[in-house]
Structures are given as C-alpha cells and as structure tokens.
C-alpha positions as CSV (number, residue, x, y, z in Angstrom):
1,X,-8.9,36.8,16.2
2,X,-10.7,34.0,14.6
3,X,-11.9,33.7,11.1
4,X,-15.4,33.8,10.1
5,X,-16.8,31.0,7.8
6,X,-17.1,31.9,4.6
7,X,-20.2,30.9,2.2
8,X,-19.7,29.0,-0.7
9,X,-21.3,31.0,-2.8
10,X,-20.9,33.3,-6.1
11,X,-20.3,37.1,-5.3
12,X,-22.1,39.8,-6.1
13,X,-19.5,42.3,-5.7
14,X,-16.9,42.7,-8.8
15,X,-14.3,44.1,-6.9
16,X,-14.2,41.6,-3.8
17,X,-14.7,39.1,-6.6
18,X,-11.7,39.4,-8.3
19,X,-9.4,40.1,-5.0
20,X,-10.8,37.2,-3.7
21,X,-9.8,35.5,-7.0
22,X,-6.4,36.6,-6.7
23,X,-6.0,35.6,-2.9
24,X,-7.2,32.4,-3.6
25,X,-5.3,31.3,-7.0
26,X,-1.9,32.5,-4.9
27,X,-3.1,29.7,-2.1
28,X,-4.1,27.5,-4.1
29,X,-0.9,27.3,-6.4
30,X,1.2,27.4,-3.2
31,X,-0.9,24.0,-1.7
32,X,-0.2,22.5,-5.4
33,X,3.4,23.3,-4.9
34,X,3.5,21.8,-1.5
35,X,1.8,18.5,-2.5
36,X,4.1,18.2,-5.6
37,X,6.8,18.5,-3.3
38,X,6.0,16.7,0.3
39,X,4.0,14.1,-1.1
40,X,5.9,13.5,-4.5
41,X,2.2,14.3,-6.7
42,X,2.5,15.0,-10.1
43,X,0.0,17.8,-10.3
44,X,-0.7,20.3,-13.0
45,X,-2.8,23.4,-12.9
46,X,-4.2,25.8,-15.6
47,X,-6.2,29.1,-14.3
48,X,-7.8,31.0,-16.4
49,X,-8.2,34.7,-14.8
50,X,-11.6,35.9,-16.0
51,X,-10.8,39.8,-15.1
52,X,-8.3,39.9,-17.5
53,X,-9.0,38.5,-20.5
54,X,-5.6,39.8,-22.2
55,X,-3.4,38.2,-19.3
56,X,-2.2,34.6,-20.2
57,X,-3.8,31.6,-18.4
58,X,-1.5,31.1,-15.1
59,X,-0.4,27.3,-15.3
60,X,1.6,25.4,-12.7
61,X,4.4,23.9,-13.3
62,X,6.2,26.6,-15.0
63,X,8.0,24.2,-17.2
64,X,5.7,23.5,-20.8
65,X,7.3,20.2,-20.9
66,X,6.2,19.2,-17.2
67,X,2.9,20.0,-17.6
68,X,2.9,18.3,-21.0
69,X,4.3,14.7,-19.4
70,X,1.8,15.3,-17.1
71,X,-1.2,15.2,-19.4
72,X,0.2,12.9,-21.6
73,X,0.2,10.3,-18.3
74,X,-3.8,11.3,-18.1
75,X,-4.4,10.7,-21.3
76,X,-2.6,7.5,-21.4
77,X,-5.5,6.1,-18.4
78,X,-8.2,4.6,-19.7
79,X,-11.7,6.6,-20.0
80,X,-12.9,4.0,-17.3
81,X,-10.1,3.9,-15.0
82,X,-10.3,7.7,-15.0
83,X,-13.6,8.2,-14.3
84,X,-13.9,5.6,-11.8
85,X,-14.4,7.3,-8.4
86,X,-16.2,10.4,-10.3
87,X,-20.1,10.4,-10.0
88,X,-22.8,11.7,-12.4
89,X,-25.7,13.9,-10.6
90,X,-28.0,11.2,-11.0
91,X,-26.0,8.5,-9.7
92,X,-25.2,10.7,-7.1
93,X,-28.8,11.2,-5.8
94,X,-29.2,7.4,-6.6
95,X,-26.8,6.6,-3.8
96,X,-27.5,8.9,-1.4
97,X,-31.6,7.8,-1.9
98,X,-30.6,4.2,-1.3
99,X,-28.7,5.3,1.4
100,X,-31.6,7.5,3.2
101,X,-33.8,4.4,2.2
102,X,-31.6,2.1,4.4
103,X,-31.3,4.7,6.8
104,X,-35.4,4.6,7.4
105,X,-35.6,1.2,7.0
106,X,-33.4,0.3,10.0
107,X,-35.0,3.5,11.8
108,X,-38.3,1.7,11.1
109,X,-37.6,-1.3,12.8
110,X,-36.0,0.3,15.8
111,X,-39.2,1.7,16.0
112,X,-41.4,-1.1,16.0
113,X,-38.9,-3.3,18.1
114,X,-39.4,-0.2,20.8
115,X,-43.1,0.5,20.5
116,X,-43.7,-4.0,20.8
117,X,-41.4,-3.5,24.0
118,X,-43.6,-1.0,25.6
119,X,-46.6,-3.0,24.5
120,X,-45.1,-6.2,26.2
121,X,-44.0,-3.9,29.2
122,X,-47.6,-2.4,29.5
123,X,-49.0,-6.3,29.2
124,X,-46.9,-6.9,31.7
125,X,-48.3,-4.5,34.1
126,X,-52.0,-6.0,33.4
127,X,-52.9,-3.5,30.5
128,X,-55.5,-5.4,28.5
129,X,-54.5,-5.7,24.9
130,X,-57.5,-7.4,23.2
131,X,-57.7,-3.7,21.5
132,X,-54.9,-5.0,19.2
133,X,-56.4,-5.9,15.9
134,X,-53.3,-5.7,13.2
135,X,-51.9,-8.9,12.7
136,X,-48.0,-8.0,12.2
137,X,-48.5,-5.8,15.8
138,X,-49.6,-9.4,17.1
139,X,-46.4,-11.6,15.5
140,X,-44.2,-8.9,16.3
141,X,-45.7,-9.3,20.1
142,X,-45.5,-13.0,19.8
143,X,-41.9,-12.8,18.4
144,X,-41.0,-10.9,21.0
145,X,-42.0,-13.2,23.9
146,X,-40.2,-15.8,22.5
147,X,-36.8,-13.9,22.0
148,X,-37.2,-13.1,26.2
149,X,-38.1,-16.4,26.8
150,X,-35.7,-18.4,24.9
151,X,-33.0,-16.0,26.2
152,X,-34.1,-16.5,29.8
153,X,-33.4,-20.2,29.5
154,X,-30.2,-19.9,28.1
155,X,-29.6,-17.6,31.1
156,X,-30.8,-20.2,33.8
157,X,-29.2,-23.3,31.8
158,X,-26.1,-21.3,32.1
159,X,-26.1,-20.2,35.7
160,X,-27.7,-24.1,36.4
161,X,-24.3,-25.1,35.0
162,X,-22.0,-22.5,37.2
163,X,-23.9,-23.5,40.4
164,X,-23.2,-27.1,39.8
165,X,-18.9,-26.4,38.9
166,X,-16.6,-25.9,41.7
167,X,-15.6,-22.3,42.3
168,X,-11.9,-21.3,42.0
169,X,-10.5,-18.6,43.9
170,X,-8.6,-17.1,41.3
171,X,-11.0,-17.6,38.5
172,X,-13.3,-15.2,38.4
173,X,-16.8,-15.8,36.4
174,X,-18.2,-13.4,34.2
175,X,-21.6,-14.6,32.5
176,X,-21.3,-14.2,28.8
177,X,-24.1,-11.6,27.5
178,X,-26.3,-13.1,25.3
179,X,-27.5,-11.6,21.6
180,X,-31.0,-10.8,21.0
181,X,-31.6,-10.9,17.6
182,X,-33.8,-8.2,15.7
183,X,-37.2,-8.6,14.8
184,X,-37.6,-8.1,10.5
C-alpha cells in the first residue's frame, strides 16, 4: 500500500500532534545515528519535547562530553565561515527575483527571435509588411536577414569547397552545422 504525501504544515489536532512528534523524533535520531556512523559526521542533536515540559530535553549523542567536543568544534568556526551557505529571507527573495528576471529576459528574446521569424516567413510568402512602424521590429527584421544570409554563404563556400576535393571512399563527409547567433 503506498503512502500518501503528507503536508508540511502545523496540526491542529493535539493528540496526532504529539504522536507524530514522537514518531518523527525516533526517525529522526535513528538517520542521525546512521550518518554519524556510515558517513563518519560528527552530528549532535538537542529536542526539546514540548508535550512534556517536565521530561528532559532528548540529546544525541548520549555521551555529555561528545556533544560538548562537538560544539566546541562549531564554536571554534568563524561567524563567516559558518554562515556561509545560509541565506537571510531577503537575500533569498533577492536571488530567486534575479533569477525569475533572467528567466524572462531570455524568455523575451526567444520570443522576439520567434515572432521576427514568422514575420520573415510571412515576407517570404508575399505578405506586405509596410504596416510595420516600430523601429526595433525593423532591426530585428534586418538583423535577421543578415544572420540567414551570411549563413547561407558559409554554407555554399563550404559545399563550393567539397565539390571541388576528391571524394574518398572510406571518408565519409559530414557538413559541419553552423551557429546562428542570437539576436539582443
């Protein structure tokens, strides 16, 4: 039978609450053991159960003076060092808004390098395109032409030069694709 996923969020029920408190503290003291002892990690862990106030924090190792080596080795790493690959909310939302900018940006220019396409495609058919009237639509065009023609004559140049070069039997010739390069 398979699992349901479970949402991550707080429950409203006491009682399935603090079972699922207790379920989940077991596991997740038994995956700190593991990685202590597969992967060689020093790891502590201190829980604090918040159904029973009275009932001391659970900590892992068992050993005081483990867990006390152990923080002494965080507290001897630098405030810098230590906070190095941990992010603020704002820088957070900083980075993933530079990263949706970038994301648009290049989205963007797909865009327009597909809608001048069809326009030079519909040209090319006989549609009339003295409707045009913004100027970057018109460069863009003009840009465009010259990326096809410029790499149409590199494509006859280079088939000019494999019809003039004996052909070997055992060489096979494969004409090299070339690059268009993407409007700004």
């Amino acid at each position: 039978m398979a699992r349901t996923k479970v949402k991550l969020e707080w429950m409203r029920n006491y009682a399935a609450r603090r079972q699922s408190y207790r379920k989940r503290s077991k596991g997740l003291l038994k995956k700190v053991s593991e990685l202590n002892v597969l992967c060689g990690v020093d790891t502590c862990v201190v829980l604090n159960n918040p159904f029973d106030m009275e009932k001391p924090s659970e900590i892992w190792p068992k050993q005081v003076g483990d867990v006390r080596r152990i923080l002494r080795r965080v507290d001897e790493i630098p405030e810098s060092e230590r906070n190095k690959n941990s992010s603020d909310l704002d820088g957070y939302l900083r980075e993933k808004i530079l990263k949706t900018q970038n994301q648009i940006r290049k989205t963007s220019a797909q865009i327009q390098e597909l809608e001048t396409s069809k326009m030079l495609f519909d040209c090319m058919r006989g549609k009339d395109l003295t409707d045009i009237t913004d100027e970057n639509t018109i460069r863009n065009l003009i840009w465009m032409v010259d990326n096809k023609l410029t790499m149409a004559t590199y494509r006859l140049r280079y088939l000019k030069e494999e019809e003039d070069e004996p052909q070997h039997p055992t060489n096979g010739s494969i004409i090299p694709p070339v690059e268009s390069t993407r409007m700004n």
